[in-house]
VOTI-170572 format. One line per 2 residues: number of its first residue (from 1); their letters; for each residue x, y, z of C-alpha. Coordinates in Angstrom, 1 decimal. Each point is the difference from the previous one (the first is absolute). Layout:
// VOTI-170572
NUM = A = X/Y/Z; ... $
// end
This chain:
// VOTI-170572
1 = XX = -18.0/-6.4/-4.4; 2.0/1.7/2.3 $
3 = XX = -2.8/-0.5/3.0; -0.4/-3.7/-0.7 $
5 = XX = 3.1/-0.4/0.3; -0.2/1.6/3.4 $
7 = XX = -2.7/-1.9/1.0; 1.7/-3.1/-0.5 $
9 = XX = 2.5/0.5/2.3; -1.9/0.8/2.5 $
11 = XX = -2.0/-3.5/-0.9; 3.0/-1.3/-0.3 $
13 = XX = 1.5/0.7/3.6; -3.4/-0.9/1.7 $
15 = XX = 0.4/-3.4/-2.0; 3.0/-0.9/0.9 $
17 = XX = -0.3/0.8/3.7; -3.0/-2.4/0.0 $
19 = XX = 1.8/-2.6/-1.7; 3.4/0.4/2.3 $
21 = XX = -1.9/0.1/3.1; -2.2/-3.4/-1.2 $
23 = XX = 3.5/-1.2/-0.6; 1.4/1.0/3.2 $
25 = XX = -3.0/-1.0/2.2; 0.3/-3.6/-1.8 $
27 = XX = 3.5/-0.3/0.4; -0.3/0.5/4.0 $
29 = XX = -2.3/-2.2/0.3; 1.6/-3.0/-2.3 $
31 = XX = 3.3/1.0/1.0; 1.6/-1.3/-3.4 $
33 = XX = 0.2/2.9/-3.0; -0.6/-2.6/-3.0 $
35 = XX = -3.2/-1.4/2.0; -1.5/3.3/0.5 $
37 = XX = 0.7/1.2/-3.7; -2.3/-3.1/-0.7 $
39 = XX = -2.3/1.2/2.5; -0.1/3.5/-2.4 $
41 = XX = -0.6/-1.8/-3.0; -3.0/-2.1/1.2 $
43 = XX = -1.9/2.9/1.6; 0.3/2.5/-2.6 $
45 = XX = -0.1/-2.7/-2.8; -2.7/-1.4/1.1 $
47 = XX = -1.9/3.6/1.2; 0.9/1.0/-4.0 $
49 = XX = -0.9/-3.1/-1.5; -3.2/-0.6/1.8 $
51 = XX = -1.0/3.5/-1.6; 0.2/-1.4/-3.4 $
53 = XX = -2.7/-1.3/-2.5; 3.2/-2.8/-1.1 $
55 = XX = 1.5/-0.5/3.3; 1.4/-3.5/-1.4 $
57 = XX = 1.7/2.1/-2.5; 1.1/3.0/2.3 $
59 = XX = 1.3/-1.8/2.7; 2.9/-0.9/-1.6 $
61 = XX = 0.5/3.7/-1.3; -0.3/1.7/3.4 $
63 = XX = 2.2/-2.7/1.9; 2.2/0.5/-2.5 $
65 = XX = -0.3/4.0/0.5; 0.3/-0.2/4.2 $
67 = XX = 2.6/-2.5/-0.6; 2.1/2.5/-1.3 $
69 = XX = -1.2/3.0/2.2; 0.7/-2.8/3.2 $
71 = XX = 3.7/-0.7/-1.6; 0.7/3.5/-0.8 $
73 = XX = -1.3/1.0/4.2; 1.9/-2.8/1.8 $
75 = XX = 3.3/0.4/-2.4; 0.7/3.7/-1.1 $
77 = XX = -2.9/1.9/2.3; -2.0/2.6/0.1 $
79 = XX = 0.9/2.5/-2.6; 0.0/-2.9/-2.3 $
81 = XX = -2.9/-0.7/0.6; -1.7/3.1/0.0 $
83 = XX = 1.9/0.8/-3.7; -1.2/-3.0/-1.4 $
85 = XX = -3.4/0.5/1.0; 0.3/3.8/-1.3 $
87 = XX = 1.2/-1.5/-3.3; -2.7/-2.6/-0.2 $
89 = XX = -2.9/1.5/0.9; 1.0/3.5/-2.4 $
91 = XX = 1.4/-2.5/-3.3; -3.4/-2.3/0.4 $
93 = XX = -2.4/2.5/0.0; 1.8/2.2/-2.9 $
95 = XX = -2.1/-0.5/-3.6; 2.5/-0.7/-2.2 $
97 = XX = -0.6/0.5/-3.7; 2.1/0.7/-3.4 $
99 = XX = -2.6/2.0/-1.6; 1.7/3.8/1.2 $
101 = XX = -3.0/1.5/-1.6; -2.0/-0.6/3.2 $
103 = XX = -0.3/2.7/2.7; 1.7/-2.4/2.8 $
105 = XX = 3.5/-1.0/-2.0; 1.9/2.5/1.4 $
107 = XX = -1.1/-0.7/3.4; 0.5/-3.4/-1.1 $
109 = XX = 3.5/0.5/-1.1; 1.1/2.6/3.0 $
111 = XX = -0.7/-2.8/2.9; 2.4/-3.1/-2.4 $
113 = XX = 2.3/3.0/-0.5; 0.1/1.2/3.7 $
115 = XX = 0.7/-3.5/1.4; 2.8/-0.6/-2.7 $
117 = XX = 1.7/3.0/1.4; -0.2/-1.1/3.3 $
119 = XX = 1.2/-3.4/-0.6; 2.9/1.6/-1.7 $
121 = XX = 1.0/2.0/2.7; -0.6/-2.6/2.1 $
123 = XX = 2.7/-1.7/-2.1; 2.2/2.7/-0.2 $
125 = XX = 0.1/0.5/4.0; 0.7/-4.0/0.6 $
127 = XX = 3.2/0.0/-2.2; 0.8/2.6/2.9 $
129 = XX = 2.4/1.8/-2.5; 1.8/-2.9/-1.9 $
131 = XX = -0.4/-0.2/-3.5; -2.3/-1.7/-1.6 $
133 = XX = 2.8/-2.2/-2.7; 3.6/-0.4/1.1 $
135 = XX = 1.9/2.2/-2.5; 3.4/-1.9/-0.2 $
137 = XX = -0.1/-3.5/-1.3; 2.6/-2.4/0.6 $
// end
């Protein structure tokens, strides 16, 4: 488990640098940010969705998907980017099941544990030492 996750960051990074520098490359030569994020989402939309057996049903999936990995580039950067990639591409290959009799559950269970914890701390560093409720009420 441990190696896969590994190997998905380093997927991860490479991703991400190919998707920033598509982004960047577009952006100098469009010279407007919201132009060039549509720029993304038509050449990798339409790169992914002309891969598909349905691409009138996928289209609307993976515009939706580089829509989102365009926003979260041009509005928060990088290292957003590059976690949300991490999280999708580790969450959407996971097998989820309920049946903890089969050899994988654990597995399973560690990865949706693991990435609760994060998001936790996460949490826990943004309040940036405030507490969570205010104790005196007025």
């Amino acid at each position: 488990m441990i190696g896969i996750w590994l190997l998905n960051v380093v997927q991860c990074v490479v991703a991400t640098l190919e998707f920033f520098f598509v982004l960047f490359l577009l952006r100098v030569v469009l010279r407007n940010k919201w132009l060039a994020a549509a720029g993304f989402i038509a050449i990798w939309g339409g790169m992914n969705t002309l891969q598909n057996h349905h691409p009138e049903i996928m289209a609307f999936v993976w515009i939706g998907v580089f829509g989102v990995a365009a926003f979260a580039a041009t509005r928060f950067g990088l290292i957003t980017l590059a976690v949300a990639i991490f999280t999708a591409n580790i969450l959407l290959g996971l097998p989820y099941t309920l049946d903890f009799s089969v050899w994988y559950a654990d597995s399973a269970l560690f990865v949706l544990l693991s990435f609760v914890a994060i998001a936790g701390w996460g949490f826990y560093q943004s309040l940036a030492g405030q507490p969570l409720w205010k104790l005196d009420v007025d």
